[in-house]
N, C-alpha and C positions, 0 to 999 in steps of 0.2 A: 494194169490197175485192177485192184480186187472191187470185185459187184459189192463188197460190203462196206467199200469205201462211203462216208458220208456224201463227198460232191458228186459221187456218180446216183446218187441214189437221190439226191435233190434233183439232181439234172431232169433224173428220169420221169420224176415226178411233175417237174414244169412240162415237162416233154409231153404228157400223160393229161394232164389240164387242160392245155394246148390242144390239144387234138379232140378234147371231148366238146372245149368250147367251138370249137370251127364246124363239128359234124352237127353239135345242135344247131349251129346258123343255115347252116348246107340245108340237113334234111327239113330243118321247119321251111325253108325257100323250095324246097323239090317237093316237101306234101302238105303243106301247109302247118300251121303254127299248133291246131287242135290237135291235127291227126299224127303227130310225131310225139312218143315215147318216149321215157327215159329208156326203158327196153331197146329200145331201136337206136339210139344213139351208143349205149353201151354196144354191143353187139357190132357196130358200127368200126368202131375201136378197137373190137378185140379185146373187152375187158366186160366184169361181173357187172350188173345191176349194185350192186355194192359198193362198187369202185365208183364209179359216177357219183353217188353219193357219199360217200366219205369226203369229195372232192364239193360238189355244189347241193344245193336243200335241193333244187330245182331247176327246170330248164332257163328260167327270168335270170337266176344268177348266173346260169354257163355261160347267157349271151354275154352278160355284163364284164365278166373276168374278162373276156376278151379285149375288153375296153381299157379297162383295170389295170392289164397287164403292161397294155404299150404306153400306160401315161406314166405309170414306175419307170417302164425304159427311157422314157424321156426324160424322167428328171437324174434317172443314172448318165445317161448320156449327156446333160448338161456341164454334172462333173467332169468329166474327162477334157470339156472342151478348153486348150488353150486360155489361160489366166489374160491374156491383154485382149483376149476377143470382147468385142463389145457386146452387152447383155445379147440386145435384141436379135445381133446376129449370132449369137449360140446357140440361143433359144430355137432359131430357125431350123439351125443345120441341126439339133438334136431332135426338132419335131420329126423332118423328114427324112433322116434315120429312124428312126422308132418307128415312123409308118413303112418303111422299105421292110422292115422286121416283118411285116406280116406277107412276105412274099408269098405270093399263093392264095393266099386268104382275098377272094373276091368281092371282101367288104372294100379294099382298097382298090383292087382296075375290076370295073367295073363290066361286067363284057359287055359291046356292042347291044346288043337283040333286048336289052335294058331289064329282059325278065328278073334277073339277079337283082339290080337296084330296085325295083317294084317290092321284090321279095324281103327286102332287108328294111324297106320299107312297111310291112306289113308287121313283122316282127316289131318296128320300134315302136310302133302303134300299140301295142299291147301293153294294158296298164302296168303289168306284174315286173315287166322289161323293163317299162318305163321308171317304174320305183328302185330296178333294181339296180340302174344306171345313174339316176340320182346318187344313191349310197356307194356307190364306185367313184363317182367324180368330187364327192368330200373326200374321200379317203385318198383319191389321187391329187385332190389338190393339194393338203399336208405335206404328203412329200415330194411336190414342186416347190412349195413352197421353200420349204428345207433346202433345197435344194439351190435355188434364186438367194434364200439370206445368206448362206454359207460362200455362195461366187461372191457376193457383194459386201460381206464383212460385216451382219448386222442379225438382231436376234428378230427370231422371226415370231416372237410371242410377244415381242415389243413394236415391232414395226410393223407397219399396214402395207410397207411396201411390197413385200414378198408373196404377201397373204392376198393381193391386189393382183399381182404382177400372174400368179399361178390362177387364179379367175378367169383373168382375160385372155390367156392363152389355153385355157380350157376350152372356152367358151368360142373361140375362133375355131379350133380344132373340130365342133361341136358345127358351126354352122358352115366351115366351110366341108366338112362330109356330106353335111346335109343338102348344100347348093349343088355337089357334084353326083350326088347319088340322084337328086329331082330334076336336074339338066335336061333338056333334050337336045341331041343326044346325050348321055351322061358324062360329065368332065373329068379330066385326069385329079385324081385327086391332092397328085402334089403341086400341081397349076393352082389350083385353090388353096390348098393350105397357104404357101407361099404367095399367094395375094394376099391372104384376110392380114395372115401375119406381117407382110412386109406394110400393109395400112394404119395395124394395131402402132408399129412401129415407130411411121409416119406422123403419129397423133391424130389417126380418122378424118383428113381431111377432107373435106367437098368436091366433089368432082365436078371438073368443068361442064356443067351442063352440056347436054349431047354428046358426051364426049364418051 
């Protein structure tokens, strides 16, 4: 394959996103959120101060993309899933593939010693993150959505179902990080996923008290 191929040269570019978003999470959790750099992440990488930004305005967006990116793979991953599987169990199995995607990336296993979950915690604390995660979870919702009306035969500028449907599995995705990242100890995070979602599923039933 020629380097001037177009797919290698996109590849390399998600390739390149990827890794600028993960060293921003790393090193704002190893020096804190202030004291880490566009400088120091480029560098990080192996690539210009340039390059980083051509790719993100700032460090707020590099965390976000990261986000961004596995909620795209989810809703790609929904596609592929077997046409007579039932929504909610596609939905599942392509959540947690999309999160197995971030092998490596320690937003997902949390290590033991919890300093990482602390740390990625400090990071979502910050307004600029905050905002820039907002604007990633509209734009990841569209194409869940897209994604929900097309398995289910239905326009999704018409119907609230898809538009509904890509919310709530945002939003599960969303608190169940957040309960396995604040855990003591911190919880596997596809143990949570796969509750919030097998509950969403369920229709949020009550739980037997004490139980």
């Amino acid at each position: 394959m020629n380097d001037d191929e177009p797919g290698l040269r996109e590849r390399k570019k998600r390739e390149t996103r990827l890794a600028l978003s993960l060293a921003t999470i790393r090193l704002s959790i190893e020096k804190g959120w202030d004291a880490v750099t566009v400088e120091d992440i480029a560098a990080a990488v192996g690539v210009s101060d340039r390059t980083f930004r051509n790719y993100f305005g700032g460090k707020a967006e590099a965390v976000a993309s990261r986000h961004l990116d596995r909620m795209y793979e989810i809703g790609r991953l929904l596609s592929t899933r077997p046409a007579d599987e039932p929504l909610w169990a596609a939905i599942t199995t392509a959540v947690l593939h999309g999160f197995e995607l971030g092998e490596g990336d320690s937003q997902v296993n949390w290590p033991g010693d919890t300093r990482w979950a602390e740390g990625v915690g400090e990071i979502l604390s910050q307004p600029a993150v905050r905002g820039a995660v907002l604007e990633a979870d509209a734009l990841a919702q569209r194409e869940l959505a897209a994604a929900v009306a097309a398995r289910i035969g239905t326009d999704p500028e018409r119907d609230i179902y898809p538009k509904l449907v890509a919310a709530v599995v945002g939003s599960a995705c969303a608190v169940a990080t957040e309960h396995s990242r604040s855990a003591h100890p911190p919880e596997p995070l596809a143990a949570a996923l796969r509750a919030a979602l097998n509950q969403v599923a369920a229709g949020l039933p009550v739980p037997n008290a004490g139980s």
